[in-house]
Every structure is written in C-alpha cells, then in structure tokens.
C-alpha positions in Angstrom: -14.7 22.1 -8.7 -18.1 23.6 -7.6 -18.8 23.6 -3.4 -21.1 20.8 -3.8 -18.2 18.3 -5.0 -16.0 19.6 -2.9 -18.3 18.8 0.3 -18.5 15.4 -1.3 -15.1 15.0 -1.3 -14.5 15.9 2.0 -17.4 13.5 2.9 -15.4 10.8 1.1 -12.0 11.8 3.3 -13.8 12.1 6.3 -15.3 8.3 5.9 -12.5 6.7 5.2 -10.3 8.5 7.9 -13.0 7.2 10.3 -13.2 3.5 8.6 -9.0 3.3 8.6 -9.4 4.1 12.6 -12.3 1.9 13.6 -10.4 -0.2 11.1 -7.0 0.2 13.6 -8.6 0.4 17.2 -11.4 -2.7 16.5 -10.1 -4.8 13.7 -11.4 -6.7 11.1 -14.0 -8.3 13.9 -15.0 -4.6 14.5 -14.8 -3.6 11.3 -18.8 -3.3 10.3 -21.1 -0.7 8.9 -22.1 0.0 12.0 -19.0 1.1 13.4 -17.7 3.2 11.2 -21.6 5.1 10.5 -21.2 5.7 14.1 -17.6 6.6 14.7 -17.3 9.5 11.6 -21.4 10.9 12.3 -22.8 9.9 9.2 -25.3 8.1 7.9 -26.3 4.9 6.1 -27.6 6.5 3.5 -23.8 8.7 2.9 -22.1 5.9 3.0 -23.7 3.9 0.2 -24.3 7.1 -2.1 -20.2 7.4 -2.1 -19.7 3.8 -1.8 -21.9 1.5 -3.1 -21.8 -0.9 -0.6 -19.5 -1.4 2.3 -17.5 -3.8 0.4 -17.1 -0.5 -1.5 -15.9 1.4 1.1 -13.3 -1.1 2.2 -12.2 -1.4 -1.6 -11.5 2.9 -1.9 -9.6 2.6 1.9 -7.1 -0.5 0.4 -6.8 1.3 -2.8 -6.2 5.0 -0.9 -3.8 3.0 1.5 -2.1 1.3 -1.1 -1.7 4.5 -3.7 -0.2 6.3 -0.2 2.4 4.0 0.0 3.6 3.5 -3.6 3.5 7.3 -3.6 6.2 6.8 -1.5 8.2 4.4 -2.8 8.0 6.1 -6.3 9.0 9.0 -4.6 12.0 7.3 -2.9 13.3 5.2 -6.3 13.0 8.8 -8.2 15.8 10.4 -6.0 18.2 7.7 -6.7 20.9 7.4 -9.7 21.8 3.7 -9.2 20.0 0.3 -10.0 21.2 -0.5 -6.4 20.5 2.6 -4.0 17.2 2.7 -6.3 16.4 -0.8 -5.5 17.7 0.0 -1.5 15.4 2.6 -1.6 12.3 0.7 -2.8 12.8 -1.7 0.1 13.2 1.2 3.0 10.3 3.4 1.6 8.1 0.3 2.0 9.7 0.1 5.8 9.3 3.9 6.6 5.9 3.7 5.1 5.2 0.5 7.7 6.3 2.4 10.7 5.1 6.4 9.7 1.6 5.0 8.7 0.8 2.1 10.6 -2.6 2.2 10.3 -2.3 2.5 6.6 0.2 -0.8 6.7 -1.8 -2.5 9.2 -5.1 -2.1 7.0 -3.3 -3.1 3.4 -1.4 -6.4 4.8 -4.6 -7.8 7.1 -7.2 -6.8 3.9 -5.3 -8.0 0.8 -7.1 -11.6 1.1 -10.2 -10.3 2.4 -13.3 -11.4 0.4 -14.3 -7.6 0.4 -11.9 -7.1 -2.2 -13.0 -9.5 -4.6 -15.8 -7.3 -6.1 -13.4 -4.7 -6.8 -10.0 -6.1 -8.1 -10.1 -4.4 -11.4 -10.3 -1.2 -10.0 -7.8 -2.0 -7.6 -5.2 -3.7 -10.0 -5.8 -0.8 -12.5 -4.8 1.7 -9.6 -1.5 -0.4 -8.3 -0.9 -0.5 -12.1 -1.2 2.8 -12.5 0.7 3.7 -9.6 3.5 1.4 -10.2 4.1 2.4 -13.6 6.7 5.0 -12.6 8.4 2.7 -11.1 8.7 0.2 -13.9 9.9 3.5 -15.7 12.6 3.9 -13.6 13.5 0.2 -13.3 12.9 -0.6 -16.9 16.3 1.1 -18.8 18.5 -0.2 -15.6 17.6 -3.9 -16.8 18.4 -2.8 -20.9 21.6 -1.2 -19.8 22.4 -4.4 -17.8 22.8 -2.6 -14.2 19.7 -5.1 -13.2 19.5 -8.6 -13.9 17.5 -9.2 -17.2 14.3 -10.4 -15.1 10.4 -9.2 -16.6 9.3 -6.2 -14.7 6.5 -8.1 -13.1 9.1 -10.5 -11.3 11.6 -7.7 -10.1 8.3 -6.5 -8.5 8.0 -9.8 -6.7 11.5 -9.5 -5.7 11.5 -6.5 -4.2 8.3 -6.4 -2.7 7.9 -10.2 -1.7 10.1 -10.1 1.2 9.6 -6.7 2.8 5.5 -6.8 2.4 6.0 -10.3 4.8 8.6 -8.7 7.1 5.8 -5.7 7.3 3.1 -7.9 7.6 4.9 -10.1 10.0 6.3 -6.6 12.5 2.4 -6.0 12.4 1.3 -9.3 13.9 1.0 -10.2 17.2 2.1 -13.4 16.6 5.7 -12.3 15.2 8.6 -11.0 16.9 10.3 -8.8 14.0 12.7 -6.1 14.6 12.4 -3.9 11.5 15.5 -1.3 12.6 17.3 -4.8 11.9 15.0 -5.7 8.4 15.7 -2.4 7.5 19.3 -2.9 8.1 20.2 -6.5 6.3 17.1 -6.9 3.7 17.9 -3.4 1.3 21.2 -5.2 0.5 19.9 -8.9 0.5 17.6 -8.2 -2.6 19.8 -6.0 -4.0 22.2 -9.2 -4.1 19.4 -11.1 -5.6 18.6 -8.4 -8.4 22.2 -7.7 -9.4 23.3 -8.6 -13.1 25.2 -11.9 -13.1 
C-alpha cells in the first residue's frame, strides 16, 4: 500500500472515530455534517471525497459497527464444539459486544431504520452477508447432523439474533429498565430451548 492510501485510510478511521462520538455524545439530533467536520478537523471537501455524501458516511460507520460486532460473535461460535454452547455463545458475544462497545451498539440499534441507510442497503446486506457467512458455516452441519432443529439458516438467524438485538436495544434506551447481567443470564439458554432438535 503506497503512503498516499495509507493517509487515506487513516483519514477514513479518523472520520468515522469522530462521527461514532459526536454520534454518542449528541445523538441522532446532533448528528449533522457539521458536527462531525468540526469535531475530527476536517473538511467538507474530505468528507465527501471518502464518502460521497453524509448518508455515505453514516452507511460505512453502521457497516464498520456492524462487521465489529459479528467479528465477535464469529469469533465466539468458532471456539465452541456444541450446537448449544455455540448457540450460548452467539447470544453472549452479542451482550459483551453491547456493553465493551457501547457506542458501537448504541449507533447500530438507533440507525438500522434510519432513512440514511436506504441508499446504501446493498452494500450493507452484502457486508452482514459476508460477515455472517462463517457463521452459517458453523451452524449449517449442526442442523444436517440433527444437533439443531431443521430450521433455514436465515430463521435460526432470527432466532438467535431477534431477542438479544431488542434486549440490546432496549438496555440502551432511556425509556427501558433492562438488566443485561440478568439477559445474559436467562436468554443464552432460552433460545437455546427454542433451537433444540425436537
């Protein structure tokens, strides 16, 4: 990589560092062009020549925030032997992840309806696809060997991903009072119940 793309790479870090802060500390009120151009030092001009648009920049933070945390859980369900401490595992990666990266968590469960999305949702399916394809991997024998119910991939994603993205999302509104010491204690097991074979 020549010391020009590497500059522009770190320019691309260093923007979307600053736009997952202002992102954090104003929220999506404070969430503007403005802000961010200001917070991280740069300029109108840097912005769209990385970007596009704004709507680009948001697009390349949910997609960094979102590959960050299937990292994880890909990295959790890869450690594990069983369909059940893999599926256990899933569902407390996603709960770490919640707590060790709030910002991260807080950015991916207040955006995913935002209309700033919309623009970009092929490249942002094609990178969850991509990044959940280990996963499906790992999952996919488990179901042919009969250790998981015999459920499409697609829906044992819902299943395990449904409930703990809303107990996130819920532990990081202001309107919800969740305890997720106790979600991470009862909700592993409860969709494990619900993703065992018969």
């Amino acid at each position: 990589m020549s010391p020009k793309q590497q500059r522009g790479e770190a320019t691309v870090d260093r923007i979307l560092d600053t736009a997952l802060r202002v992102y954090a500390e104003s929220g999506q009120q404070g969430f503007t062009v403005n802000a961010v151009t200001k917070a991280g030092g740069v300029s109108f001009g840097s912005l769209y020549h990385h970007f596009g648009s704004f709507d680009g920049l948001a697009a390349a933070l949910y997609t960094r925030c979102m590959e960050e945390l299937f990292d994880a859980m890909t990295a959790a369900v890869l450690r594990s032997r069983t369909a059940r401490t893999g599926v256990r595992a899933l569902v407390r990666a996603y709960l770490d992840f919640t707590v060790e990266h709030r910002e991260a968590a807080l950015f991916l469960h207040a955006s995913s309806y935002s209309g700033y999305l919309s623009a970009h949702a092929r490249q942002i399916r094609e990178a969850r696809d991509a990044k959940l394809a280990p996963i499906s991997a790992w999952l996919e024998p488990r179901v042919r060997r009969g250790e998981l119910a015999p459920l499409p991939p697609q829906l044992i994603e819902i299943m395990v991903m449904g409930p703990v993205a809303e107990a996130a999302r819920r532990s990081l509104s202001s309107t919800y009072d969740v305890d997720l010491n106790q979600v991470a204690r009862l909700l592993p097991d409860a969709i494990w119940q619900s993703l065992r074979p018969g």
